[in-house]
C-alpha positions in Angstrom: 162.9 -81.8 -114.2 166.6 -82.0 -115.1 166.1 -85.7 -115.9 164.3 -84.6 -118.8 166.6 -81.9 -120.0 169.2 -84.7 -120.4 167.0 -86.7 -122.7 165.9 -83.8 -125.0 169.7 -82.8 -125.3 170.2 -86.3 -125.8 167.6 -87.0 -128.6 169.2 -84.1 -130.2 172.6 -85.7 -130.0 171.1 -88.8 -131.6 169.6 -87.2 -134.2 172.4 -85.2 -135.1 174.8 -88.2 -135.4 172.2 -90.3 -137.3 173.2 -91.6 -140.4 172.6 -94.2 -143.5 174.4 -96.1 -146.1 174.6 -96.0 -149.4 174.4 -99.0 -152.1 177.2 -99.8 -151.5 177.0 -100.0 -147.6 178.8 -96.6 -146.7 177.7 -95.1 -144.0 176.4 -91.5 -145.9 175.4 -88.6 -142.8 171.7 -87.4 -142.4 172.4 -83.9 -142.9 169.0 -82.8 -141.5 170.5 -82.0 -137.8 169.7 -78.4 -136.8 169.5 -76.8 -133.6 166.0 -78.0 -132.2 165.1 -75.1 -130.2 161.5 -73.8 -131.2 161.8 -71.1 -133.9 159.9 -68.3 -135.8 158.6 -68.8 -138.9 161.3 -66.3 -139.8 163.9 -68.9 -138.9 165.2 -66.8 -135.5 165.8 -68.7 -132.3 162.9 -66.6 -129.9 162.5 -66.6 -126.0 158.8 -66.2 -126.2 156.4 -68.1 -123.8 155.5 -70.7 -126.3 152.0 -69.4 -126.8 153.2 -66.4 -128.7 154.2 -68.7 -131.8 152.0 -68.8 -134.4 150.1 -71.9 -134.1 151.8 -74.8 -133.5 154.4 -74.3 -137.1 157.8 -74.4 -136.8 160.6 -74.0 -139.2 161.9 -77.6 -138.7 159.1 -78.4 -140.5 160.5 -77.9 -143.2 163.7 -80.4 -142.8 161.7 -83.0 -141.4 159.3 -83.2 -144.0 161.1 -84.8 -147.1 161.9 -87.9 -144.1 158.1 -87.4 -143.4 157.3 -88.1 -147.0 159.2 -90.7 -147.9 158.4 -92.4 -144.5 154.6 -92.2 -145.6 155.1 -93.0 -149.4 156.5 -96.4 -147.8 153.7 -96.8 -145.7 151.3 -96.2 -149.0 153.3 -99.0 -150.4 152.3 -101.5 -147.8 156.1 -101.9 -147.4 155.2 -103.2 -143.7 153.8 -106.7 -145.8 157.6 -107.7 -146.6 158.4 -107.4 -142.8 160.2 -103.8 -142.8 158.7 -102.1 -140.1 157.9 -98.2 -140.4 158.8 -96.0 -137.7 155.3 -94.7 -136.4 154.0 -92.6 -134.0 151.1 -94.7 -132.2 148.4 -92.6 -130.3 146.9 -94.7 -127.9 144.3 -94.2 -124.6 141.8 -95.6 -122.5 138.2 -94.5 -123.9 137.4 -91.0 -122.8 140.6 -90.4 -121.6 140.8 -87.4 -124.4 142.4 -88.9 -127.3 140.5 -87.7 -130.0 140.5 -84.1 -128.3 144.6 -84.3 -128.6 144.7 -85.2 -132.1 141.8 -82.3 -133.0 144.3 -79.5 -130.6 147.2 -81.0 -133.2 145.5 -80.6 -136.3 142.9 -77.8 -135.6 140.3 -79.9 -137.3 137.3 -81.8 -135.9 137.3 -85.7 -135.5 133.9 -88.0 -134.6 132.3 -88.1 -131.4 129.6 -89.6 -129.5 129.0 -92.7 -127.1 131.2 -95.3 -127.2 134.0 -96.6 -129.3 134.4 -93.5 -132.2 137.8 -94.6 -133.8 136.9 -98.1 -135.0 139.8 -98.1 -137.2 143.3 -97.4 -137.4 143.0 -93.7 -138.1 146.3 -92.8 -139.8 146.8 -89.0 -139.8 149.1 -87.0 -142.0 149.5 -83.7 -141.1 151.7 -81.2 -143.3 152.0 -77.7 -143.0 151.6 -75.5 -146.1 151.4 -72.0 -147.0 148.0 -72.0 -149.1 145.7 -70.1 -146.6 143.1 -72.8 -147.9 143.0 -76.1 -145.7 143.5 -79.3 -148.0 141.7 -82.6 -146.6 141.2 -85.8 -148.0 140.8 -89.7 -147.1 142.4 -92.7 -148.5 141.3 -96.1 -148.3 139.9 -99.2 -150.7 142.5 -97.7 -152.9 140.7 -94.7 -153.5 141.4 -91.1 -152.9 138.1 -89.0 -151.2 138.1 -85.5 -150.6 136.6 -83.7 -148.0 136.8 -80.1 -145.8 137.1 -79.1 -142.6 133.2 -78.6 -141.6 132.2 -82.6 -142.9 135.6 -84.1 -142.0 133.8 -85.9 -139.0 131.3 -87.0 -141.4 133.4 -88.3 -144.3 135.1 -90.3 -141.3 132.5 -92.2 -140.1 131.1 -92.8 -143.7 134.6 -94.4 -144.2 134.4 -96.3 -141.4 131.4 -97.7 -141.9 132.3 -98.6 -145.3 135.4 -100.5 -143.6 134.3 -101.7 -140.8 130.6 -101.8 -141.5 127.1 -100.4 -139.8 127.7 -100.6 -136.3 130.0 -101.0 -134.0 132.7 -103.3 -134.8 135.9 -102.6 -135.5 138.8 -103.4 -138.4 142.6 -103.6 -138.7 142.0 -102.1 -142.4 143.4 -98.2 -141.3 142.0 -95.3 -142.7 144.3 -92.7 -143.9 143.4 -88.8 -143.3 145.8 -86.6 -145.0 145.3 -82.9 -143.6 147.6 -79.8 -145.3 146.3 -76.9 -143.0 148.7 -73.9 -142.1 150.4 -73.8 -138.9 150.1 -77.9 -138.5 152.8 -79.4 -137.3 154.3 -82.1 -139.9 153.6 -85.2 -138.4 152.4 -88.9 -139.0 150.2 -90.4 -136.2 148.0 -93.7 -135.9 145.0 -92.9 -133.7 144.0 -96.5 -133.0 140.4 -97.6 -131.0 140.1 -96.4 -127.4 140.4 -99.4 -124.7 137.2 -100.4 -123.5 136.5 -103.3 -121.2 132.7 -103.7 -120.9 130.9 -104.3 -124.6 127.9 -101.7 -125.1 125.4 -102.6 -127.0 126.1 -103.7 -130.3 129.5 -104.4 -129.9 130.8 -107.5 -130.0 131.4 -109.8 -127.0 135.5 -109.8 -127.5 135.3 -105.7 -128.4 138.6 -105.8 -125.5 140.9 -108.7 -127.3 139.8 -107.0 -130.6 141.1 -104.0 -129.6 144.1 -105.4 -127.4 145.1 -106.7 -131.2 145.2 -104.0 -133.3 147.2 -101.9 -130.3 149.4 -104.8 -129.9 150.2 -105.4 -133.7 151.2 -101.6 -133.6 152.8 -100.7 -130.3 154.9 -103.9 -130.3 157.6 -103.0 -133.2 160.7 -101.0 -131.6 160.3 -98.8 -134.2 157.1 -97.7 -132.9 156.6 -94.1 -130.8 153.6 -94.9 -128.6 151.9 -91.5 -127.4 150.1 -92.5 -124.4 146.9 -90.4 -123.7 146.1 -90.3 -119.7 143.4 -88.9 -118.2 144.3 -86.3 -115.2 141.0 -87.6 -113.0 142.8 -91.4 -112.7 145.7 -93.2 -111.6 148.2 -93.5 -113.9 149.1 -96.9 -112.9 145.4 -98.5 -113.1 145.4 -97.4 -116.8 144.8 -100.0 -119.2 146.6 -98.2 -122.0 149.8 -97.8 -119.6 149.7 -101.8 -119.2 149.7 -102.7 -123.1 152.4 -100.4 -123.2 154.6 -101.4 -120.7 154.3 -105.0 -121.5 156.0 -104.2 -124.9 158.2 -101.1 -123.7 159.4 -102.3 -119.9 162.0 -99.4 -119.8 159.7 -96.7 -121.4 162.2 -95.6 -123.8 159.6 -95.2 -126.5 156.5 -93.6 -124.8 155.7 -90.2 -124.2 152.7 -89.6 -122.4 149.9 -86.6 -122.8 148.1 -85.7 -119.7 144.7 -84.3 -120.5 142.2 -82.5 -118.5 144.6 -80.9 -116.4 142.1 -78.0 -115.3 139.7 -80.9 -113.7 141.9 -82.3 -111.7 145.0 -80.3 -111.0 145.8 -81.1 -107.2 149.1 -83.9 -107.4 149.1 -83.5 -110.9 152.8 -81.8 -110.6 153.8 -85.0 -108.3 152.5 -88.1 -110.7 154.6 -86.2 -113.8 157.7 -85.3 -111.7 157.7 -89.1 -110.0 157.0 -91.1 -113.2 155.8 -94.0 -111.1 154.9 -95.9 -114.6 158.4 -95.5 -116.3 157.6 -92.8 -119.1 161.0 -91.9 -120.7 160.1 -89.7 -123.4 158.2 -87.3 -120.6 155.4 -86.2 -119.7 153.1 -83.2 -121.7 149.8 -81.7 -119.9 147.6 -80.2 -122.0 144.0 -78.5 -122.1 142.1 -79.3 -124.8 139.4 -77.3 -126.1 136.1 -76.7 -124.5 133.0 -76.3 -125.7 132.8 -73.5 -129.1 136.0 -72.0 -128.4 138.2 -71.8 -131.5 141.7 -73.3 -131.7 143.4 -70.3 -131.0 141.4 -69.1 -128.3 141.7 -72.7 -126.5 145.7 -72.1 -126.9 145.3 -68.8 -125.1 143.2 -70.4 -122.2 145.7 -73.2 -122.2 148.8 -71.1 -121.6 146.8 -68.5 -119.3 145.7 -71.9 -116.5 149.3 -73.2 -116.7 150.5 -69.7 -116.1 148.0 -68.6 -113.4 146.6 -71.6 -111.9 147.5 -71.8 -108.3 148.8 -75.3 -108.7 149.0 -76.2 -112.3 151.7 -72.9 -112.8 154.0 -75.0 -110.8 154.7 -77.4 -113.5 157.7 -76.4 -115.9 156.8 -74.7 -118.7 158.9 -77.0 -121.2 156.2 -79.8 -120.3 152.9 -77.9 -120.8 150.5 -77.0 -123.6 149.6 -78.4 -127.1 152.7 -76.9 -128.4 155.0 -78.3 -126.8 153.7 -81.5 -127.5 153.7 -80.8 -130.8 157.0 -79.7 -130.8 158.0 -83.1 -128.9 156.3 -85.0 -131.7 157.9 -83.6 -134.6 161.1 -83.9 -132.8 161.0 -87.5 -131.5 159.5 -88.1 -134.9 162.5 -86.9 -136.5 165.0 -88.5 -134.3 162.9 -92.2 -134.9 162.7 -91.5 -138.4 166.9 -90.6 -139.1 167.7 -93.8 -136.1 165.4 -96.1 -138.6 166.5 -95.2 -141.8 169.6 -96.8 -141.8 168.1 -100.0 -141.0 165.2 -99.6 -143.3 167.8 -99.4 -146.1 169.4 -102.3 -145.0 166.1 -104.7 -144.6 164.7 -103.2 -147.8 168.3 -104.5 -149.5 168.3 -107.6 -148.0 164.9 -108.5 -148.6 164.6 -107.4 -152.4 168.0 -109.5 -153.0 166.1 -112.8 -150.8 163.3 -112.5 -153.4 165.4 -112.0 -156.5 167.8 -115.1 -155.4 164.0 -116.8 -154.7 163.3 -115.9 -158.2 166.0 -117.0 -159.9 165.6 -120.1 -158.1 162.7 -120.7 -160.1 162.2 -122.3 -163.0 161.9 -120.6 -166.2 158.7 -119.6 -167.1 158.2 -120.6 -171.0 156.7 -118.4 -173.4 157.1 -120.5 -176.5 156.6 -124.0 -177.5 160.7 -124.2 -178.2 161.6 -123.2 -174.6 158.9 -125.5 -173.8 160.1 -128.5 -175.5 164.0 -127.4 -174.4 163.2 -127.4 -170.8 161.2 -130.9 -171.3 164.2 -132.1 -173.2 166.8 -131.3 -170.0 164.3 -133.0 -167.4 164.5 -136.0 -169.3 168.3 -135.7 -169.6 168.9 -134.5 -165.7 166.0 -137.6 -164.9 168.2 -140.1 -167.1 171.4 -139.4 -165.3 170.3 -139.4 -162.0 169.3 -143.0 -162.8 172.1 -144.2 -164.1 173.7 -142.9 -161.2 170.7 -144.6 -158.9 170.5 -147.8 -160.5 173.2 -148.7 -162.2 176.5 -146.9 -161.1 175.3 -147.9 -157.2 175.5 -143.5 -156.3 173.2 -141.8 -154.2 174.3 -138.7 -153.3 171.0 -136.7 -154.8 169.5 -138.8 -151.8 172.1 -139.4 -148.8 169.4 -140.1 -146.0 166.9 -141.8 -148.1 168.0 -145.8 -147.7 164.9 -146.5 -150.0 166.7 -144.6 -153.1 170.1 -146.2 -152.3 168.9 -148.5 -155.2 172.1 -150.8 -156.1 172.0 -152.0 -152.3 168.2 -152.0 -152.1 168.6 -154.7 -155.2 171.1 -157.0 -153.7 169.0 -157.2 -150.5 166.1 -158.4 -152.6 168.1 -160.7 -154.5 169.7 -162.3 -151.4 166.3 -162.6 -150.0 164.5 -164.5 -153.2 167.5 -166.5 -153.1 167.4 -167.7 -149.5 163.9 -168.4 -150.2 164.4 -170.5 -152.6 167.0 -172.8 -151.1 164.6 -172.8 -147.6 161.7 -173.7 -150.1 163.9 -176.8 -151.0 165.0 -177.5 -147.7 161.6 -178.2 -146.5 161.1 -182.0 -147.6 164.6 -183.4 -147.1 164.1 -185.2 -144.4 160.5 -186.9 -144.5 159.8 -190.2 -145.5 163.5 -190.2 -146.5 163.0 -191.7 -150.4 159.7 -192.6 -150.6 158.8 -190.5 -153.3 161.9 -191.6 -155.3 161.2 -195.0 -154.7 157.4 -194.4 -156.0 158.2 -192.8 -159.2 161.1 -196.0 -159.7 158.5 -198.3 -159.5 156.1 -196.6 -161.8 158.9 -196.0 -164.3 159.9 -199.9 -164.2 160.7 -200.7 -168.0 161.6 -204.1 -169.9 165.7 -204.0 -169.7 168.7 -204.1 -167.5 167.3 -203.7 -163.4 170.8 -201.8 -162.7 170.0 -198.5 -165.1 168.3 -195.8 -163.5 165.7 -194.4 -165.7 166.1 -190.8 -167.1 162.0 -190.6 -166.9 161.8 -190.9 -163.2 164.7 -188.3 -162.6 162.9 -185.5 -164.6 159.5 -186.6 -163.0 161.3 -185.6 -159.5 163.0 -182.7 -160.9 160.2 -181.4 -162.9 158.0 -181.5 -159.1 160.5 -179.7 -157.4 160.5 -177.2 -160.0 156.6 -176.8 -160.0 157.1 -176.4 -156.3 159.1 -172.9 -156.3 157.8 -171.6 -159.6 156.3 -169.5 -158.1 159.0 -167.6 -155.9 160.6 -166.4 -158.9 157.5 -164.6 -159.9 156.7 -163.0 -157.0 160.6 -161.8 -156.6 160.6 -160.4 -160.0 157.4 -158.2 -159.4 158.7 -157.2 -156.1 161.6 -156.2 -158.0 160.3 -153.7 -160.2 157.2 -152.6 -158.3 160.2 -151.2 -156.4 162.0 -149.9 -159.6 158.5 -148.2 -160.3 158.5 -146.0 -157.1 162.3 -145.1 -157.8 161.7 -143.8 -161.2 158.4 -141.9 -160.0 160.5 -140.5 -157.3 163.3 -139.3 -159.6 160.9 -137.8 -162.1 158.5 -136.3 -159.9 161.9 -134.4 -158.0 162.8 -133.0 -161.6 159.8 -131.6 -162.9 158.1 -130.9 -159.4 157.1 -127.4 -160.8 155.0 -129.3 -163.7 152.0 -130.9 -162.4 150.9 -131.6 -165.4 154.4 -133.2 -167.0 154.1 -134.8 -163.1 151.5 -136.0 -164.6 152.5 -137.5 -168.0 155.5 -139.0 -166.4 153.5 -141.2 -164.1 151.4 -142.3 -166.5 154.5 -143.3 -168.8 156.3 -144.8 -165.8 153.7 -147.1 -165.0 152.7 -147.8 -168.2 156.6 -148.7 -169.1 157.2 -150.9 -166.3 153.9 -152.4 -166.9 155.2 -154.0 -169.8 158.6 -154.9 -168.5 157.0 -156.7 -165.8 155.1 -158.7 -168.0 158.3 -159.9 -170.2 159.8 -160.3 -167.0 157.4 -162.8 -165.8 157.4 -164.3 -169.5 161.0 -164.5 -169.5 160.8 -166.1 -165.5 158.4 -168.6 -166.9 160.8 -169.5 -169.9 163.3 -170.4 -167.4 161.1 -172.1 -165.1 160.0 -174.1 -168.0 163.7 -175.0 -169.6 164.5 -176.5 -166.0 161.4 -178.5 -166.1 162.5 -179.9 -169.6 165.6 -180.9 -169.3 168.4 -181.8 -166.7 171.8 -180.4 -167.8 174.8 -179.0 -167.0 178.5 -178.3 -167.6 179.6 -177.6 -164.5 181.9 -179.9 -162.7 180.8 -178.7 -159.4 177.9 -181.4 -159.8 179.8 -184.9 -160.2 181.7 -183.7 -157.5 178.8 -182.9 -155.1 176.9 -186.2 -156.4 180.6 -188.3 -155.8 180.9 -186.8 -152.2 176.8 -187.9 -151.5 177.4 -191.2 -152.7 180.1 -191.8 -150.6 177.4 -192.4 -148.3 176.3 -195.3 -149.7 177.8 -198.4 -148.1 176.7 -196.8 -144.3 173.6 -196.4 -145.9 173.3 -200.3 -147.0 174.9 -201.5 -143.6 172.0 -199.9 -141.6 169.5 -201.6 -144.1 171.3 -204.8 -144.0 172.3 -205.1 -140.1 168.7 -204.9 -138.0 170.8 -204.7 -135.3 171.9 -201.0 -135.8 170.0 -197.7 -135.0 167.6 -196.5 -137.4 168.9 -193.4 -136.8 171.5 -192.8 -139.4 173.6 -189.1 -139.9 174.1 -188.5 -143.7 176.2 -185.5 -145.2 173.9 -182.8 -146.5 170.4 -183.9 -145.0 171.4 -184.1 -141.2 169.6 -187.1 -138.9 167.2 -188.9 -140.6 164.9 -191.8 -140.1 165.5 -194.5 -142.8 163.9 -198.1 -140.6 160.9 -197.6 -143.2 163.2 -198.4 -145.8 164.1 -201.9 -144.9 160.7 -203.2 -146.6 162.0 -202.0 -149.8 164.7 -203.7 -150.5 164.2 -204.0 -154.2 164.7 -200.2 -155.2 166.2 -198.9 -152.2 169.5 -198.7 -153.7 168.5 -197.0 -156.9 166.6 -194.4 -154.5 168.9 -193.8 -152.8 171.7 -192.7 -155.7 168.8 -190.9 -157.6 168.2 -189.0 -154.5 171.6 -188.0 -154.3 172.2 -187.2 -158.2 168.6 -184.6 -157.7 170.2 -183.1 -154.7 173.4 -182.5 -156.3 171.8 -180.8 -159.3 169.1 -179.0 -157.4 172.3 -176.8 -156.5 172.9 -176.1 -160.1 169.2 -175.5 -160.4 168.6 -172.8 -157.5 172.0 -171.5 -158.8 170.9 -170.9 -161.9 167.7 -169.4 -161.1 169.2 -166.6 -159.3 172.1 -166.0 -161.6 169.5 -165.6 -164.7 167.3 -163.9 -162.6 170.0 -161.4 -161.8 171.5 -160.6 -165.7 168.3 -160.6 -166.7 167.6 -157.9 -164.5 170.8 -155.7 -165.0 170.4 -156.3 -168.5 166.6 -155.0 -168.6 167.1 -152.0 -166.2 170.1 -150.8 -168.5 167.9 -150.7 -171.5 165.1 -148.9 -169.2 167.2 -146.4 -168.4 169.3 -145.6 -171.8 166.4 -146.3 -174.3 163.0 -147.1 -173.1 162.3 -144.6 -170.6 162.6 -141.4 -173.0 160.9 -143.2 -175.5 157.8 -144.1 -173.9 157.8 -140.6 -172.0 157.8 -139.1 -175.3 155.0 -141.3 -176.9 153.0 -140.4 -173.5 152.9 -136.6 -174.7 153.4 -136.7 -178.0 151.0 -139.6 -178.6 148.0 -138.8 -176.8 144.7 -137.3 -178.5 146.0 -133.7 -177.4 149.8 -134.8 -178.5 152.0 -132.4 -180.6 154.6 -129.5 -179.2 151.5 -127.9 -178.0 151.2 -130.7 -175.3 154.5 -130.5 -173.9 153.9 -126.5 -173.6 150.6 -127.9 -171.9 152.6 -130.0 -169.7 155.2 -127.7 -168.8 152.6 -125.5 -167.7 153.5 -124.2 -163.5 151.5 -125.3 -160.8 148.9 -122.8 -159.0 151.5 -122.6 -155.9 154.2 -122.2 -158.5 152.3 -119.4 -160.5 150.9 -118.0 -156.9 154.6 -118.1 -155.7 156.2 -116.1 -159.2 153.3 -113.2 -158.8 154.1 -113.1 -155.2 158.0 -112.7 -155.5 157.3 -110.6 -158.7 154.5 -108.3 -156.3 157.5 -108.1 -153.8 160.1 -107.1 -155.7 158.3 -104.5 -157.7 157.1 -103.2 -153.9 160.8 -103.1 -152.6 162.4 -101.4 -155.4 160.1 -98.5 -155.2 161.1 -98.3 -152.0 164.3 -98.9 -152.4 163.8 -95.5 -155.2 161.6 -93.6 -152.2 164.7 -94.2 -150.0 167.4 -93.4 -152.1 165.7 -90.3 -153.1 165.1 -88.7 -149.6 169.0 -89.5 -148.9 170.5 -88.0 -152.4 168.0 -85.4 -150.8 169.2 -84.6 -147.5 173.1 -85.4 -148.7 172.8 -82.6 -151.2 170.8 -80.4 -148.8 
C-alpha cells in the first residue's frame, strides 16, 4: 500500500507547484495549495476514523470551488466546441456494476432505476456544498433551467431524458446537467455517462453497444479527462468491459481511479485484486458499500465503516482506501490537482484560439453597411482586377499565379501566335508540288488578251493570289476566336479571384466579361475579314525582301527550260524552295510554260509577304485591342452591367456586394466564437485575479 502513499503525496506536490500565466504569458502561481489532509468543518487537521466527519464536507471545499466554478461556467459555454478540452471527471461502469448507487452515496440524493439502461444521457452532476439546511436541486438542458427536490429528482430525470432522448430506450450525446447544492456534498463535477451493455433488450436499438462505446469514447479519450471506473466486487476485473475502453485510451492508468462496489457480497480476494492492480489503475483503488434497501445516508455510512472495520476479511484492507468518504475525498482532490495542471493550458488554447478567429476575421472582407462603402469596395475590386491584368496580359508577370501555366498569359499568347502562324505557312505548303503550274498555266490562257505575248497579265496574278487567299481565310478566324475565348477565361479568372466573397458581383462580372469580349470578337473577326479582303484586292508591297526572293527563284529558270527543251534529261528536276518535282507534263505546253513558270515564282515570292503580313496585323491588332480592354473597356462595361440593368443604381452595387451564405455562415461563426472565447477568457482571468489575491 505504500505505492499509493507516494502518489497521494505526489498529487499534492503537483497541485501545490501548479501554476498559470497571465496575459502576458507570465507564469502567475495557483495559490490554492493547502495541506490535503481531511479536515473538520472547523478547519483543524483530526485523527478520526473517517466516519466520524460530518458527511462527506470538507473544508477544501471551500478553495476548490471558485476552480470548480469557473471550470463549469466554461462547460455552460460549450467552450469544448472551439476544441479546448475541459478537465472532467468521467464516471464510467459496466451495467449493474453500481454506478448510479456511487453517485447517489456522493450526493445523498436518489437517481433512476429499473431494468436496463437508466442513464441514457450524459448525466453531468454538479455537486456544491452550502450552508442553507434546505437542499437546492435543479436541471438544465434545451437551454432551460427546471427545478426540482430531492423526493421527484428521479422523476424530473427521466422526464428530461425522455424529452432528450425520447420515449424509450435510446440514448443521446445531448448531456443533461443536474446541479445539486445539498450540505455536506462534496464540491465536485462528474459525468455519469450510459452503463455498457452488450446484448440489446427490447426496445433498444440493435447498435445500443457502439452507441454507447461513442459517447464513453468521445469523453474518456481527452487527457484531461479523470475516468472513475465503477467495478463490480462479484467479477474479474480484467473481463470488464469498462476496464477495456479505459485502458485503450489510458495504457498506463495515470488517469483512472477505480470504485469497487459491493464489497460485502463478495469479500474473499477482494484485498488481493486492489493490492495487485492486475489492470494498471494508478489513481487507486476505493471499496465502498453503498446503500441498501431504506437505510438513510447516514446510517449506510455507519454500516459501511462498521463491515470494513469488523469484517473478518474486508478489515484487512487499509483504511485510506475504503468507504464513500474517502472517495469523495479522492475526488475532490484529484479534481483539484486536474483542474490547477489544466488551467495553464486552458489559458493558453483559449488565447490562441480567440486570436486564430480574430486574425480569420480580419481576414475577411468588410462587411458594408452603406451604399458608399458599398460602391468604395466595388470601386478597389475593379482597380485591384485592372492591375492584375495589366500585369497578366500586358507586362508578361504572373506572380499572383506562379504554378498556373494557363494564367502565364504573355507566353500563353505567343504560343498561339506561333501556332496560327505555322498553320498558315503548312496550309500554303500543301499544293506546291502537284501538277507543278498547271493552274498558272490555266488561268494564262483564260486571261489571253489582244497585245504583246511577252507581258504577263496583272488579272491572272490576282486570280491566283486572290485563291490562295480564299484558301486560308479561314485560319485567321479561327486563331483570333481562339485568341480571346482564351482572354475570356483569364479575365473571369482574375475577377472571380477578387470579388470571390460576392456571388452576386461574381455574378455581374461574368456577365460583363462575356458580354465585352463578345463584341471584341466580333470586330476582331470584322477587322480579320478587312485584312483578308485588302490581300485579295490588291498585290503590293514595299519591301525589298520580295524582288530579292523572286530574283533568287528565277535564277532557276534556264535549268528549268533545258529539262523542257532536252527530252533526253530526267523529268525529275530539284528547284530551290519547292524541293523534287515532276515537271515531264509540262513539255506539251510549250506556249505558256515560260510565263508560268515566272508567275509562279513572283506568287511564291509574295505569298511570303502575304503570310507575313497576316500574322504581323494579326498580332498589333491584338496588343493594340487587349490594351484598350484592359485600361478602358473593361470598367466601363462592368459598370453599365450594374448600373444599367432594370435594378441598376448604387442600390445594385450594394446588392452585388452582398456576401455569400458560406461567407455570412463563416462571419456569424467566427463572430459566435469569439464572443464564446472571450467570456471565457473573462471566467478565466477572474478565478486567477481570484486565487492570486486569495
Amino acid at each position: 500500500m505504500g505505492s499509493r502513499g507516494e502518489h497521494s503525496m505526489a498529487a499534492e506536490q503537483q497541485l501545490q507547484n501548479a501554476h498559470v500565466e497571465d496575459e502576458e504569458g507570465n507564469p502567475r502561481a495557483l495559490v490554492l495549495a493547502q495541506p490535503l489532509s481531511i479536515m473538520a468543518e472547523d478547519g483543524e487537521e483530526t485523527s478520526l476514523p473517517i466516519s466520524a466527519h460530518p458527511p462527506l464536507m470538507f473544508s477544501f471545499n471551500e478553495r476548490i470551488r471558485p476552480l470548480l466554478d469557473a471550470v463549469d461556467k466554461l462547460r455552460h459555454l460549450k467552450v469544448a466546441q472551439e476544441g479546448i478540452q475541459l478537465p472532467t471527471i468521467v464516471v464510467v461502469g459496466d451495467q449493474s456494476s453500481g454506478k448510479s448507487s456511487v453517485l447517489e452515496s456522493l450526493a445523498g440524493i436518489s437517481l433512476p432505476r429499473g431494468q436496463g439502461i437508466c442513464t441514457r444521457v450524459p448525466l453531468i452532476m454538479r455537486l456544491q456544498h452550502h450552508q442553507n439546511p434546505q437542499p437546492e436541486l435543479h436541471l438544465e438542458y434545451h437551454g432551460k433551467i427546471v427545478p426540482t427536490g430531492e423526493t421527484n429528482v428521479a422523476e424530473a430525470i427521466v422526464l428530461a431524458t425522455d424529452e432528450i432522448a425520447g420515449n424509450g430506450k435510446g440514448i443521446s450525446h445531448t448531456p443533461l446537467t443536474l446541479v445539486v447544492k445539498k450540505r455536506g456534498v462534496p464540491d465536485l463535477t462528474m459525468v455519469d455517462l450510459p452503463g455498457i451493455t452488450r446484448v440489446p433488450v427490447h426496445g433498444q436499438p440493435e447498435d445500443i453497444y457502439e452507441q454507447i462505446s461513442e459517447i464513453i469514447m468521445e469523453y474518456i479519450k481527452p487527457e484531461e479527462s479523470i475516468i472513475l471506473n465503477v467495478l463490480s466486487a462479484t467479477v474479474d476485473f480484467p473481463t470488464c468491459e469498462s476496464i477495456r475502453m479505459s485502458q485503450r485510451v489510458d495504457k498506463s492508468g495515470e488517469r483512472t481511479l477505480a470504485v469497487v462496489t459491493k464489497a460485502d457480497k463478495a469479500p474473499e480476494g477482494l484485498l488481493e485484486k486492489v493490492t495487485a492492480d492486475d489492470v494498471n489503475i494508478g489513481l487507486g483503488y476505493v471499496c465502498v458499500r453503498n446503500r441498501i434497501g431504506e437505510e438513510s445516508y447516514e446510517e449506510a455510512r455507519e454500516e459501511e465503516a462498521h463491515l470494513f472495520q469488523s469484517h473478518p476479511l474486508l478489515s484487512k484492507i487499509d483504511k485510506s482506501i475504503v468507504g464513500v468518504p474517502v472517495l469523495a475525498q479522492k475526488l475532490v482532490h484529484i479534481q483539484a490537482i486536474i483542474i490547477s495542471k489544466c488551467l495553464p493550458e486552458i489559458v493558453r488554447k483559449i488565447n490562441d484560439k480567440l486570436n486564430s478567429c480574430v486574425s480569420e476575421l480580419n481576414k475577411m472582407p468588410q462587411h458594408l453597411s452603406s451604399v458608399g462603402e458599398a460602391m468604395t469596395v466595388f470601386m478597389r475590386i475593379i482597380g485591384f482586377s485592372k492591375e492584375s491584368l495589366r500585369k497578366i496580359l500586358l507586362r508578361g508577370e504572373f506572380d499572383e499565379y506562379p504554378e498556373d501555366r494557363r494564367m502565364h498569359c504573355t507566353a500563353r499568347l505567343v504560343e498561339m501566335l506561333n501556332q496560327y502562324a505555322g498553320e498558315l505557312q503548312k496550309s500554303a505548303e500543301n499544293k506546291l508540288t502537284e501538277n507543278f503550274l498547271m493552274d498558272e498555266m490555266r488561268v494564262l490562257d483564260e486571261a489571253k488578251g489582244i497585245g504583246l505575248p511577252n507581258f504577263l497579265p496583272r488579272t491572272a496574278f490576282l486570280v491566283i493570289l486572290q485563291k490562295k487567299v480564299k484558301e486560308i481565310s479561314k485560319t485567321p478566324v479561327d486563331f483570333m476566336a481562339k485568341v480571346w475565348d482564351y482572354i475570356e477565361t483569364v479575365l473571369i479568372t482574375v475577377f472571380m479571384n477578387h470579388c470571390e466573397n460576392y456571388p452576386q458581383l461574381q455574378s455581374a462580372m461574368r456577365r460583363a466579361t462575356h458580354n465585352l469580349v463578345a463584341k471584341i470578337k466580333d470586330e476582331s473577326f470584322d477587322r480579320v475579314m478587312e485584312i483578308v479582303e485588302m490581300e485579295k484586292l490588291a498585290d503590293y508591297t514595299c519591301s525589298p525582301e520580295y524582288m530579292s526572293d523572286w530574283g533568287k527563284l528565277m535564277a532557276q529558270q534556264n535549268l528549268f527550260m533545258e529539262v523542257m527543251n532536252d527530252y533526253s534529261k530526267p523529268t525529275r528536276i530539284m528547284i530551290e524552295g519547292f524541293g523534287e518535282i515532276e515537271v515531264g507534263h509540262l513539255r506539251g505546253h510549250s506556249d505558256v510554260r515560260e510565263q508560268a513558270f515566272d508567275m509562279k515564282m513572283r506568287i511564291t515570292a509574295y505569298w511570303k509577304v502575304v503570310l507575313k503580313r497576316l500574322v504581323d496585323s494579326m498580332a498589333l491588332h491584338l496588343l493594340l485591342r487587349v490594351r484598350n480592354l484592359v485600361d478602358q473597356d473593361m470598367e466601363a462595361e462592368i459598370v453599365n452591367e450594374l448600373m444599367g440593368s432594370p435594378m441598376g443604381g448604387p442600390g445594385a452595387i450594394q446588392r452585388m456586394l452582398e456576401e455569400s451564405p458560406s461567407a455570412a455562415k463563416k462571419r456569424e461563426r467566427l463572430n459566435k466564437s469569439i464572443k464564446l472565447l472571450k467570456e471565457s477568457k473573462e471566467v478565466v482571468a477572474q478565478i486567477i485575479d481570484r486565487i492570486t489575491v486569495d
